[in-house]
C-alpha positions in Angstrom: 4.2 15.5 8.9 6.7 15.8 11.7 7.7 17.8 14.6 11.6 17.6 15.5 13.3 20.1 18.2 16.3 20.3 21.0 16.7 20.9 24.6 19.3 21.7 26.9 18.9 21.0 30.2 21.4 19.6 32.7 22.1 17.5 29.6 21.4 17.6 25.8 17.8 16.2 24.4 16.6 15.3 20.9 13.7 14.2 20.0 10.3 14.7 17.3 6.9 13.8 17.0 6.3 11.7 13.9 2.7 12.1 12.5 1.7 10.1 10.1 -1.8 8.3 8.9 -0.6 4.8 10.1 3.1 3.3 11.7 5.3 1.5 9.4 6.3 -1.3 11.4 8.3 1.4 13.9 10.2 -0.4 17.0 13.0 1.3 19.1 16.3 0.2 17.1 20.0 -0.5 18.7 22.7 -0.8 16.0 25.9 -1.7 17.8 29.1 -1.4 16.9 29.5 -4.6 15.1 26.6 -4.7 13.1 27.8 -4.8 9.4 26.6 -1.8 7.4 27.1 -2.4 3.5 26.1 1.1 2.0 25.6 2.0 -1.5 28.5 3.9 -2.5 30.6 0.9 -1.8 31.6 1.3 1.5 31.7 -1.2 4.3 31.4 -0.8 7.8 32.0 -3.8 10.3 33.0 -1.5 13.3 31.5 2.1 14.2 29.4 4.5 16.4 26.4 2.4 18.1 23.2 4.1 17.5 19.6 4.4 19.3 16.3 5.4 17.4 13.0 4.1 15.9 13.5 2.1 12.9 11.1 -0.5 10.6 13.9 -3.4 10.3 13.6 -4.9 6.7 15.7 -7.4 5.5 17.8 -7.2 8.4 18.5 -3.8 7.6 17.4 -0.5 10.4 15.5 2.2 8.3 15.5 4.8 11.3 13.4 7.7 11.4 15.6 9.1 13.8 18.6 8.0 15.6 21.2 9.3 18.1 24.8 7.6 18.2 26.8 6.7 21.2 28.9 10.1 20.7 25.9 12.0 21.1 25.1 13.0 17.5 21.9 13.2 16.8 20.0 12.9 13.3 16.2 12.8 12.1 14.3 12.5 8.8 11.1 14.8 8.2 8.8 14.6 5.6 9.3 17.1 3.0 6.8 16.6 0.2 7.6 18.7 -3.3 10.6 19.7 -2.5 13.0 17.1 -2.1 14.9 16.3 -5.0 17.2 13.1 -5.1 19.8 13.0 -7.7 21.2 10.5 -10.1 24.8 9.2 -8.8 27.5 12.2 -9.3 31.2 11.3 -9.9 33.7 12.3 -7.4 31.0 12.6 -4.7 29.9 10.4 -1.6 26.7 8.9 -3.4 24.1 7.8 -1.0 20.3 6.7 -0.9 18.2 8.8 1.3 17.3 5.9 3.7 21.5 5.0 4.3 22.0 8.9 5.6 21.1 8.5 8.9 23.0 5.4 9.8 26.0 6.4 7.6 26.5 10.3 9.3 25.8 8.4 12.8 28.2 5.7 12.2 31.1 7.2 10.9 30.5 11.1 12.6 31.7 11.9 16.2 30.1 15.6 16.5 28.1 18.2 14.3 30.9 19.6 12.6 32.3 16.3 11.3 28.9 15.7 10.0 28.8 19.2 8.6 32.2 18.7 6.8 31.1 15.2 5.4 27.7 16.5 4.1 29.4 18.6 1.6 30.8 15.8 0.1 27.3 13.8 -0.3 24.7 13.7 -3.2 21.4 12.1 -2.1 20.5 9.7 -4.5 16.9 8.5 -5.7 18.2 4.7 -5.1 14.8 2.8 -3.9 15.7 0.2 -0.9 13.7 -2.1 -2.7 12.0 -2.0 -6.3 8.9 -2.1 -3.8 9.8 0.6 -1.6 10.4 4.2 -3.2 12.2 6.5 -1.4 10.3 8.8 0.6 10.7 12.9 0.3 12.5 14.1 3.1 14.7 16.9 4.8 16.7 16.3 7.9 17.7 17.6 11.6 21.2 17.1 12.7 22.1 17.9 15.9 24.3 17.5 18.8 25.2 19.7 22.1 26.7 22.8 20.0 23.9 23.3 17.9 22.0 22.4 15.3 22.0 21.8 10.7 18.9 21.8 8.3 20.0 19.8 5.4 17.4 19.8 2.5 18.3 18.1 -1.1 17.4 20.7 -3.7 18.2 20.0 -7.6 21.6 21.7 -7.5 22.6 19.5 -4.4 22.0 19.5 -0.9 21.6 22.9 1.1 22.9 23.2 4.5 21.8 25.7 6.9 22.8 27.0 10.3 19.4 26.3 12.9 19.7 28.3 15.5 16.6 27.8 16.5 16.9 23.8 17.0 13.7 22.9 15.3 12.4 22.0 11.7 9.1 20.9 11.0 8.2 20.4 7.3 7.1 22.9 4.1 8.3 25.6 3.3 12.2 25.3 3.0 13.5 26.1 5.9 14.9 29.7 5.2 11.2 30.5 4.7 10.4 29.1 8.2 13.1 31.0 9.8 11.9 34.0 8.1 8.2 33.9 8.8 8.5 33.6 12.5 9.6 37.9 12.2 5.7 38.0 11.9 5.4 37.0 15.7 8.6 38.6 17.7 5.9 40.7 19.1 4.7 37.9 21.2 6.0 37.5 24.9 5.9 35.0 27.8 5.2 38.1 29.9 2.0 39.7 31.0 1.2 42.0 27.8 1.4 46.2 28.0 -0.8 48.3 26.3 0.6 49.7 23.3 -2.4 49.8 21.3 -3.9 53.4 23.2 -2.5 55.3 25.3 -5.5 57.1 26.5 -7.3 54.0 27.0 -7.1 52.2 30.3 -6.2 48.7 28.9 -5.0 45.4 30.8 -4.9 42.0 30.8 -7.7 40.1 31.8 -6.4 36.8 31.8 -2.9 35.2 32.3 -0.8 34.3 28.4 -2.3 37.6 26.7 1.0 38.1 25.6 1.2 35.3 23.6 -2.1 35.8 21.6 -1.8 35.2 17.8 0.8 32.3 18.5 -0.6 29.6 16.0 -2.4 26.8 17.2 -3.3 24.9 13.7 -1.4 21.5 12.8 0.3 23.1 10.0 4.1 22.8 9.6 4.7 26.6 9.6 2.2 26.6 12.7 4.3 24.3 14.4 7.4 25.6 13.6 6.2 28.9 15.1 4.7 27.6 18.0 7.6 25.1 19.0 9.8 27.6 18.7 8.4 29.6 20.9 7.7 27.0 24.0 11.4 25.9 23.6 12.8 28.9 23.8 10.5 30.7 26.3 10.2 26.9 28.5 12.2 27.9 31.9 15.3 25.9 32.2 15.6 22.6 34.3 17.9 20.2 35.0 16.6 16.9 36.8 16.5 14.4 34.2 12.8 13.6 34.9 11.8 17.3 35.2 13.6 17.8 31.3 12.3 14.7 29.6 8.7 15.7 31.3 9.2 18.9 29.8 10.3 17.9 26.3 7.0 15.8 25.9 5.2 18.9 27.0 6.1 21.1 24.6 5.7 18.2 22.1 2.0 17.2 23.1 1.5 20.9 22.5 2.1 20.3 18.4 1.0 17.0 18.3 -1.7 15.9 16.1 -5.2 14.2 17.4 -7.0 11.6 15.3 -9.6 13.2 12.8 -8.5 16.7 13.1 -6.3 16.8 10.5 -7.4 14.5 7.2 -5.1 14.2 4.3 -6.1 14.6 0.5 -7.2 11.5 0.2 -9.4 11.8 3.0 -6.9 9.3 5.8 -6.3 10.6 9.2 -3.2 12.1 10.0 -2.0 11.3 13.8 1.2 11.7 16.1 2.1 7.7 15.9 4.7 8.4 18.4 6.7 11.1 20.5 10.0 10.7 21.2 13.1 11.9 24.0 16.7 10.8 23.6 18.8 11.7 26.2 21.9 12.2 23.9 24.5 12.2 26.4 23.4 9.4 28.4 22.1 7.2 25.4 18.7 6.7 26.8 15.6 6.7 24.5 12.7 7.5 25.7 9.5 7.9 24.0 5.5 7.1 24.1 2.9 6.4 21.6 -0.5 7.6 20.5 -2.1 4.4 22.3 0.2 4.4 24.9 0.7 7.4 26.9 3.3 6.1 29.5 6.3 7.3 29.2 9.0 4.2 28.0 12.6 4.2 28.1 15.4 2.2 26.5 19.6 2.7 27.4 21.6 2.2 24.5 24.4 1.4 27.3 22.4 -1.2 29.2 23.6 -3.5 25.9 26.3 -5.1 24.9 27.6 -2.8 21.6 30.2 -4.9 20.5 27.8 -7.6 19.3 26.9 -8.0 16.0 23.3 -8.4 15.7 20.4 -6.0 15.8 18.5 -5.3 19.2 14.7 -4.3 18.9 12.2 -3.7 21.3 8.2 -3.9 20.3 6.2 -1.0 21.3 3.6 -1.3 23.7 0.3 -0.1 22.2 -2.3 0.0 25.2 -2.7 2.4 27.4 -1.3 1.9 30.8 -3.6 3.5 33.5 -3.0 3.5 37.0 -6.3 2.5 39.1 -5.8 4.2 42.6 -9.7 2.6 43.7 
């Protein structure tokens, strides 16, 4: 289960919780420009966007989870169990595995509407990266300073939706999200009035009333609701410290705690990591559920002309600060 919204401050943000039961080998990823891509449907590409995210590098190879490119496109997977469909290879269409969407839209797209334009040429096919590792069932969040598309791969092809609301969690589709959160537009930031009595002398009692009902359970609609809500209703900064600071805010606020929340098969779901990219200025930051301390890594710190893959490891112990 994931977590994945936007902000605008004094520049553009993207970023997601990813909650899973364990990691999968996750270290923050930079893809320069050299880096030879060799995709599915044939194409090569030996020069293209450089891209930032957290990947599991197999084979050589960067499967991100997420990933911003040097233009300031922004793109992340979500888990989307029972609903994703991958096809089999469709003449006369762009065919490409599930895992090769993120690097390809990043590599070859400048802005959203180029990605939007490319997506309708695209069938998602159910190409494993290895015989070893089946694709995993997923919708994605493509974003960049003008807005936001849900893309969801449905049997007749993939479905691409307007999301003005710059976040997508997991099930339901997403038109279902966007409809169910007409169940809350009675909640408000501000103090509450009465409007259940009128001859009843009834107040608030405590500062947020007007927000009660807003859900607080680790489901996907839950945390669609409520993200939505502290994005939207989150006063507007513009110090870079102050907006990355507040991105993690609103995202500890959906985030998962170990034990809470226990799959089918009786494993414990957790946020592995929370994550900040800076889309403008290329820097990535992020923290993980060990590690609390907020990291960073600048895509433009590198050389992106190379041609090999940079990584950094994740530190996984908590970093306190002793003051006695």
């Amino acid at each position: 289960m994931c977590t994945c919204m936007t902000y605008q401050g004094q520049d553009f943000y993207f970023g997601r919780n990813l909650d899973l039961e364990c990691g999968f080998g996750e270290k923050v990823v930079i893809t320069p420009e050299n880096y030879s891509f060799s995709f599915t449907d044939g194409v090569a590409a030996g020069h293209h966007h450089a891209m930032i995210g957290m990947a599991s590098v197999v084979d050589n190879y960067p499967l991100y989870a997420e990933a911003v490119n040097e233009k300031g496109l922004c793109m992340a997977g979500l888990y989307y169990p029972g609903n994703a469909v991958y096809r089999r290879e469709q003449e006369g269409m762009v065919n490409l595995a599930s895992w090769e969407l993120i690097p390809r839209i990043l590599a070859d797209c400048s802005s959203l509407a180029e990605a939007g334009a490319f997506l309708k040429q695209i069938n998602v096919t159910n190409r494993p990266f290895r015989e070893d590792m089946m694709p995993a069932p997923l919708h994605w969040m493509i974003s960049d300073e003008t807005g936001s598309l849900t893309v969801e791969p449905e049997a007749e092809g993939l479905k691409i939706y307007e999301n003005k609301a710059g976040v997508l969690t997991n099930n339901p589709s997403f038109p279902w999200q966007v409809t169910n959160l007409n169940n809350y537009l009675h909640l408000t930031a501000k103090a509450p009035e009465n409007q259940f009595a009128a001859g009843l002398d009834l107040k608030p009692f405590s500062q947020g009333m007007g927000a009660v009902g807003l859900p607080g359970d680790a489901s996907s609609p839950s945390r669609f609701v409520k993200t939505v809500f502290l994005k939207h209703n989150s006063s507007p900064t513009e110090a870079e410290g102050d907006s990355v600071t507040r991105f993690f805010h609103i995202l500890e606020n959906v985030s998962m705690v170990k034990g809470t929340v226990l799959t089918p098969e009786g494993k414990e779901d957790q946020t592995i990591y929370s994550c900040c990219v800076n889309a403008d200025k290329g820097i990535y930051y992020f923290r993980t559920c060990e590690n609390q301390q907020i990291s960073a890594v600048s895509m433009h710190h590198e050389d992106l002309e190379q041609e090999e893959l940079i990584f950094y490891e994740l530190f996984r112990q908590q970093n306190i600060c002793h003051l006695n």
